[in-house]
MARGU-739960 format. One record per residue (C-alpha): residue in one letter; residue number from 1; chain; x, y negated, z negated. Coordinates in steps of 0.02 Angstrom, whole numbers, plus 50000, padded with zeros to 5 digits. Last residue first. Layout:
<atoms>
+--------+-----+--------+-------+-------+-------+
! residu ! num ! chaine !  east ! north !    up !
+--------+-----+--------+-------+-------+-------+
!      A ! NUM !      A !     X !     Y !     Z !
...
+--------+-----+--------+-------+-------+-------+
</atoms>
This chain:
<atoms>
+--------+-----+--------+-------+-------+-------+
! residu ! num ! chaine !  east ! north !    up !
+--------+-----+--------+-------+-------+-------+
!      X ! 143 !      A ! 53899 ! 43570 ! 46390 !
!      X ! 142 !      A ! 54062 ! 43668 ! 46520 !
!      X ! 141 !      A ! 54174 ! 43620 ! 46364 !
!      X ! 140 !      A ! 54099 ! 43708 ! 46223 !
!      X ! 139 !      A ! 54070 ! 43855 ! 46316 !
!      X ! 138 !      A ! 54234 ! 43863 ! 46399 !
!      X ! 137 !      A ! 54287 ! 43846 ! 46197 !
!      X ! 136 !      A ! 54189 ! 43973 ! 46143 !
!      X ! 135 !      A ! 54249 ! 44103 ! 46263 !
!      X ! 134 !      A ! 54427 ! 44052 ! 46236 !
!      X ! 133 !      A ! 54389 ! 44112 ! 46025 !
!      X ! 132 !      A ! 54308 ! 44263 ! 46083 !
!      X ! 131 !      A ! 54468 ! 44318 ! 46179 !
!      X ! 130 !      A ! 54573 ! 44260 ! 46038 !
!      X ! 129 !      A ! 54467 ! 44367 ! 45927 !
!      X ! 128 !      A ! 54462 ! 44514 ! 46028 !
!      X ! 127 !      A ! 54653 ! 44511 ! 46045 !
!      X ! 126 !      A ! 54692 ! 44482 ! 45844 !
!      X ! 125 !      A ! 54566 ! 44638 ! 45811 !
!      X ! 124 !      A ! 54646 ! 44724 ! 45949 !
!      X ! 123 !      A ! 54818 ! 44695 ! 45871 !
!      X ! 122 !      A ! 54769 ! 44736 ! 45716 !
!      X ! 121 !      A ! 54671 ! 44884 ! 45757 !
!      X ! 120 !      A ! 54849 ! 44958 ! 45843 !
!      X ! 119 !      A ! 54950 ! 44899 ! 45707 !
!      X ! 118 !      A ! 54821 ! 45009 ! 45574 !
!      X ! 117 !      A ! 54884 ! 45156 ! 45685 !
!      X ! 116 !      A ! 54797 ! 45268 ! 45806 !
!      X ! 115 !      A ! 54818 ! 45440 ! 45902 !
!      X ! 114 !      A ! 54778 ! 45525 ! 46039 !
!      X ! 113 !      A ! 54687 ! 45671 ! 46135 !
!      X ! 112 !      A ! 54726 ! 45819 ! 46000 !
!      X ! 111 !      A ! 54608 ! 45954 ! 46031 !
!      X ! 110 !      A ! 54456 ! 46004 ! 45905 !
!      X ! 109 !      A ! 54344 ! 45960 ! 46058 !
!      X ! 108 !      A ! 54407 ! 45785 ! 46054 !
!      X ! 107 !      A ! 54521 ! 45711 ! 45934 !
!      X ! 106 !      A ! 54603 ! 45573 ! 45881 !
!      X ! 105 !      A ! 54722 ! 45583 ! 45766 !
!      X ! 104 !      A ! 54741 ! 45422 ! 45630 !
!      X ! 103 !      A ! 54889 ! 45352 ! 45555 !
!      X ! 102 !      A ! 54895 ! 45188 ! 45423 !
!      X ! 101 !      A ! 54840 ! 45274 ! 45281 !
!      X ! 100 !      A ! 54763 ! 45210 ! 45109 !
!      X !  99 !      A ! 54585 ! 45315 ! 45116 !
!      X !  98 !      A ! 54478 ! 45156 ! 45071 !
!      X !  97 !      A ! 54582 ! 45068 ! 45211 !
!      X !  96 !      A ! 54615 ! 45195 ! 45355 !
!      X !  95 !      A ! 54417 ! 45251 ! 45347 !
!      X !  94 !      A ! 54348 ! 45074 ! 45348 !
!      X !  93 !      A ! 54460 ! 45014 ! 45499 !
!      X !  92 !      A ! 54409 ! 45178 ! 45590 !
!      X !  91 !      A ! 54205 ! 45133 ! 45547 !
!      X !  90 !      A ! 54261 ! 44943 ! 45610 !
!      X !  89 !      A ! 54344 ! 45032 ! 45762 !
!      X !  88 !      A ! 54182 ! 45126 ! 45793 !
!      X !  87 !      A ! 54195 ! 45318 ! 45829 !
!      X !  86 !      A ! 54175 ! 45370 ! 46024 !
!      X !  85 !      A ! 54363 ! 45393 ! 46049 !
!      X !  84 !      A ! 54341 ! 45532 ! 45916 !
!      X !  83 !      A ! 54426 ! 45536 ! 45734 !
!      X !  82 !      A ! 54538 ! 45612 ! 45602 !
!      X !  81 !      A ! 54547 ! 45651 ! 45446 !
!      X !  80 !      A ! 54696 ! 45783 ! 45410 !
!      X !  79 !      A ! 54670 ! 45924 ! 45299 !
!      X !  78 !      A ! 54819 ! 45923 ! 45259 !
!      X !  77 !      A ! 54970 ! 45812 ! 45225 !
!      X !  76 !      A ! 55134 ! 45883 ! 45279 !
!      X !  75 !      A ! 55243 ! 45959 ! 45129 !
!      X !  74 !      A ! 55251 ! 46125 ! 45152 !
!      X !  73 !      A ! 55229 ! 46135 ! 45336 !
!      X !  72 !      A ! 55376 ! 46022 ! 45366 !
!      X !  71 !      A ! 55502 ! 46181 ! 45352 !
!      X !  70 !      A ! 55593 ! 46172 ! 45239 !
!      X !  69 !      A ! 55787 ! 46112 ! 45292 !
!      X !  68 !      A ! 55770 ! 45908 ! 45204 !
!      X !  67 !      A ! 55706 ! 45975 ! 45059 !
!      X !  66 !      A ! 55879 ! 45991 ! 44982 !
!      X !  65 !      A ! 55917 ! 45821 ! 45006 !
!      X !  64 !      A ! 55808 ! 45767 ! 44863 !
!      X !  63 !      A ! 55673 ! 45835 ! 44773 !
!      X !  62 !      A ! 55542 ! 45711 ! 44712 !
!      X !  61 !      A ! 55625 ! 45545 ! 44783 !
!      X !  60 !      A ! 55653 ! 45638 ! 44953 !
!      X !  59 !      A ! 55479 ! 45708 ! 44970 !
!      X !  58 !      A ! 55414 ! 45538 ! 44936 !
!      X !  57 !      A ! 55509 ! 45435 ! 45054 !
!      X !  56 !      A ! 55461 ! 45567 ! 45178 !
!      X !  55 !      A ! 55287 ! 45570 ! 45151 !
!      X !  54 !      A ! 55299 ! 45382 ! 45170 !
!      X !  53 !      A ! 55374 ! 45389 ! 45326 !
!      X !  52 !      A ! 55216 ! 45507 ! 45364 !
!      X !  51 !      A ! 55166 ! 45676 ! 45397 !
!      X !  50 !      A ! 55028 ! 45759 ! 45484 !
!      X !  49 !      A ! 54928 ! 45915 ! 45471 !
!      X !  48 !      A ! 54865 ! 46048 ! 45571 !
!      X !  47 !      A ! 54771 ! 45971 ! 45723 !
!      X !  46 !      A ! 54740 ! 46085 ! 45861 !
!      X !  45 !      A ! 54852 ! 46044 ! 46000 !
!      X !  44 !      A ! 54840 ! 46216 ! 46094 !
!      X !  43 !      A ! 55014 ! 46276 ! 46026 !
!      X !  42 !      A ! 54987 ! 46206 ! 45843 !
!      X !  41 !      A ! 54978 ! 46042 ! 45807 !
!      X !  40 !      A ! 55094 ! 45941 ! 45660 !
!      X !  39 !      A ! 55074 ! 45744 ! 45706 !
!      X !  38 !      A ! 55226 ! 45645 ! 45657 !
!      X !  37 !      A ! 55186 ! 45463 ! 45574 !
!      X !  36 !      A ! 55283 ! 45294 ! 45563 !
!      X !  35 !      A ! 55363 ! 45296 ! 45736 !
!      X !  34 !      A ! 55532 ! 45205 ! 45810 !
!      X !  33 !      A ! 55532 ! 45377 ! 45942 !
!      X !  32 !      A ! 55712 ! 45424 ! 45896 !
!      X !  31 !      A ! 55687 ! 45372 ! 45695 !
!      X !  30 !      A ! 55524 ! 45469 ! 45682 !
!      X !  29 !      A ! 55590 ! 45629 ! 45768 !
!      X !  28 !      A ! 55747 ! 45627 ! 45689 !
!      X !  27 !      A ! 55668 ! 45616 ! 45520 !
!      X !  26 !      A ! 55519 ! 45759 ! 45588 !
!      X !  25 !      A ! 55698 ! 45858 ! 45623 !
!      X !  24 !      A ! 55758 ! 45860 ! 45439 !
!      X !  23 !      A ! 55577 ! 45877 ! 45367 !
!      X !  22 !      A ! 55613 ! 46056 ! 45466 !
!      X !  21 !      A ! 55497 ! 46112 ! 45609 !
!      X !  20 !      A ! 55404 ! 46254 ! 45574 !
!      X !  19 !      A ! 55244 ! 46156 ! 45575 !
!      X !  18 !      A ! 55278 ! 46112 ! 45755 !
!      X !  17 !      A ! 55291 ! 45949 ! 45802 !
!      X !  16 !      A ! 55184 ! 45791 ! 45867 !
!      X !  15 !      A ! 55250 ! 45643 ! 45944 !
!      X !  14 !      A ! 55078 ! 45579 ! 46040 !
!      X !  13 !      A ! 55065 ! 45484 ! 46194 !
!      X !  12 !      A ! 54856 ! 45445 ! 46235 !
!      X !  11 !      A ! 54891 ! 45266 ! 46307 !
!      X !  10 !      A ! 54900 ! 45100 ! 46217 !
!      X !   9 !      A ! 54732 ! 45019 ! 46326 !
!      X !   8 !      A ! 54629 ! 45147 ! 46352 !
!      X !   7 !      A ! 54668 ! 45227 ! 46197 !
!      X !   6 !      A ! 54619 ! 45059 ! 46102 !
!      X !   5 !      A ! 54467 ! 45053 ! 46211 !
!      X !   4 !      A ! 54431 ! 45230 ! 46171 !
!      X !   3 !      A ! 54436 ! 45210 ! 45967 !
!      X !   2 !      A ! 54262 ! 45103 ! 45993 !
!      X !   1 !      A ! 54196 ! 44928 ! 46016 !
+--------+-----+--------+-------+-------+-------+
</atoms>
């Protein structure tokens, strides 16, 4: 299974921002949309950085209120791994462990098409499963 049967099935929506945008409004942004990650693209979408509740938490703890008017470009994370609908979801399950995130872009053509979390490939993990697990038992019963 791949990234594009998530997408098919959650949509492509992405909150992204500019990279001018303040930590201030990225705080708004993830509180109004009940999000753990902000996407920072550029006018055509390209992929500049993202940042993260955690980033937040973080950003706050090292230097307080005052950072919440800079602009979001100096502190998102960068470069930003990201993937293709064509990747695996066990390769995306991989990369969002050993790397410690729970956000992934997805890209295509350098263009931001969608993105991913860790509850996303839970709850297709937990889907497939189930699905497999009904299969077995129609098998079971029909022998």
């Amino acid at each position: 299974m791949t990234v594009a049967w998530i997408l098919k099935e959650k949509g492509r929506n992405v909150v992204s921002a500019h990279a001018n945008a303040s930590v201030e409004e990225i705080i708004t942004l993830l509180a109004k949309n009940r999000i753990g990650a902000v996407v920072i693209a550029d006018e055509v979408q390209r992929v500049l950085g993202i940042i993260s509740e955690r980033d937040i938490v973080r950003i706050l703890a090292t230097q307080g209120v005052a950072a919440m008017n800079e602009p979001v470009r100096e502190h998102m994370t960068r470069p930003v791994v990201t993937c293709s609908e064509h990747h695996s979801i066990d390769w995306l399950m991989e990369q969002m462990t050993s790397r410690r995130f729970r956000h992934m872009p997805v890209t295509e053509k350098d263009r931001l098409a969608g993105i991913i979390s860790i509850g996303d490939v839970v709850k297709f993990k937990v889907a497939l499963a189930e699905s497999e697990a009904a299969q077995m038992r129609q098998y079971f019963a029909a022998g």
